[in-house]
N, C-alpha and C positions, 0 to 999 in steps of 0.2 A: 504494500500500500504506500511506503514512502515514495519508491519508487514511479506511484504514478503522481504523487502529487508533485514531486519532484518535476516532473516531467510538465504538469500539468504550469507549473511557475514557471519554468524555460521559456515555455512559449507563450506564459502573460508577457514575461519581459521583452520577448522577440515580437510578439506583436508592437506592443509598446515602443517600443524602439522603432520600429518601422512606421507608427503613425508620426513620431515627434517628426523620423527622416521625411518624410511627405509634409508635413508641415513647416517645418524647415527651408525648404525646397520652395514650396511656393508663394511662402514670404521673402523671402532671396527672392526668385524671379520675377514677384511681384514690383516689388520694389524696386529693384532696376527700371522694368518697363515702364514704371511710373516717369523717369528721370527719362527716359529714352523718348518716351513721348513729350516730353515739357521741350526738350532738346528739336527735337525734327519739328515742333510748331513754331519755336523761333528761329529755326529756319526758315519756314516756309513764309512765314512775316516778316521774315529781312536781318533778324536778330542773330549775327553770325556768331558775337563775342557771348551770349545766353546761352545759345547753344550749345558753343563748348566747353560751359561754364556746366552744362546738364549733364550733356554727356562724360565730361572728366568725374561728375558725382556720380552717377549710373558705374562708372570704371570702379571708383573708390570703392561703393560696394559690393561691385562685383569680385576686387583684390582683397577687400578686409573679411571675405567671408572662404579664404584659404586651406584656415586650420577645419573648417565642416566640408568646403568640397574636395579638395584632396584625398580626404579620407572616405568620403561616400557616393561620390561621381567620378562616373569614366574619365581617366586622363585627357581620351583623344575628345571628349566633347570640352573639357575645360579650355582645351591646347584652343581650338579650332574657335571656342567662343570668343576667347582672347585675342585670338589675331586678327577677327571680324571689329573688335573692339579697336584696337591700336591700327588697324587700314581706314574705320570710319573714321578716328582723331586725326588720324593722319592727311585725311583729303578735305577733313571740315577747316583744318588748320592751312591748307596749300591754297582753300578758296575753291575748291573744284566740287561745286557743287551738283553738278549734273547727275552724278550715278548715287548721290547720298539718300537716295528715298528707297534705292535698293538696297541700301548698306541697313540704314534703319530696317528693314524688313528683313533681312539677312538675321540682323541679331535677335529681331522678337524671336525668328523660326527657332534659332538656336536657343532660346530661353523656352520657348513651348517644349520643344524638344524633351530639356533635361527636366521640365517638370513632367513631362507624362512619363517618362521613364521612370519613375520615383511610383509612381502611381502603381497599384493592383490592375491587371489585368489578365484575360484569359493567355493574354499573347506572352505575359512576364510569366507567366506559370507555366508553361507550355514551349 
């Protein structure tokens, strides 16, 4: 009998564990796109110095939150997110705005991404 309750507390904690990582996950990614989006509207208004004033904060939290994804998200989605990140800073800063609405759209995908992935589904179990 210990042995099932044992068992039966593994998996409160692993459940547990696994709702905070989803919740986790989709406050991180919320919160970015919140800044991603304040970022691409003033662009779209003219607001170039706002912009990268948004998106350098969207970065911020996407670097200050290291020590949770490191350890609990795919390296290659981190790597890949990041470099979507440092190519749109990098062309919001050069003034080349033309392809920025795709770069924005680029990183929401990559933020959808790593939250569904966090997420329960038949696909994750299977």
């Amino acid at each position: 009998m210990k042995k099932e309750i044992g068992a039966l507390l593994l998996l409160a904690a692993l459940a547990a564990g696994s709702a905070w990582s989803i919740r986790k996950t989709d406050t991180l990614t919320a919160d970015v796109k919140t800044h991603l989006e304040l970022s691409e509207k003033a662009l779209l208004s003219g607001d170039r110095d706002y912009a990268a004033e948004q998106l350098e904060a969207a970065l911020r939290i996407w670097l200050s939150a290291r020590g949770y994804t490191e350890v609990f998200l795919r390296h290659t989605e981190l790597d890949s997110t990041s470099e979507v990140f440092y190519e749109t800073m990098q062309d919001l800063r050069a003034g080349e705005t033309r392809g920025l609405s795709a770069a924005y759209e680029r990183l929401r995908y990559h933020l959808d991404c790593i939250a569904a992935m966090e997420h329960v589904s038949l696909g994750s179990l299977f």
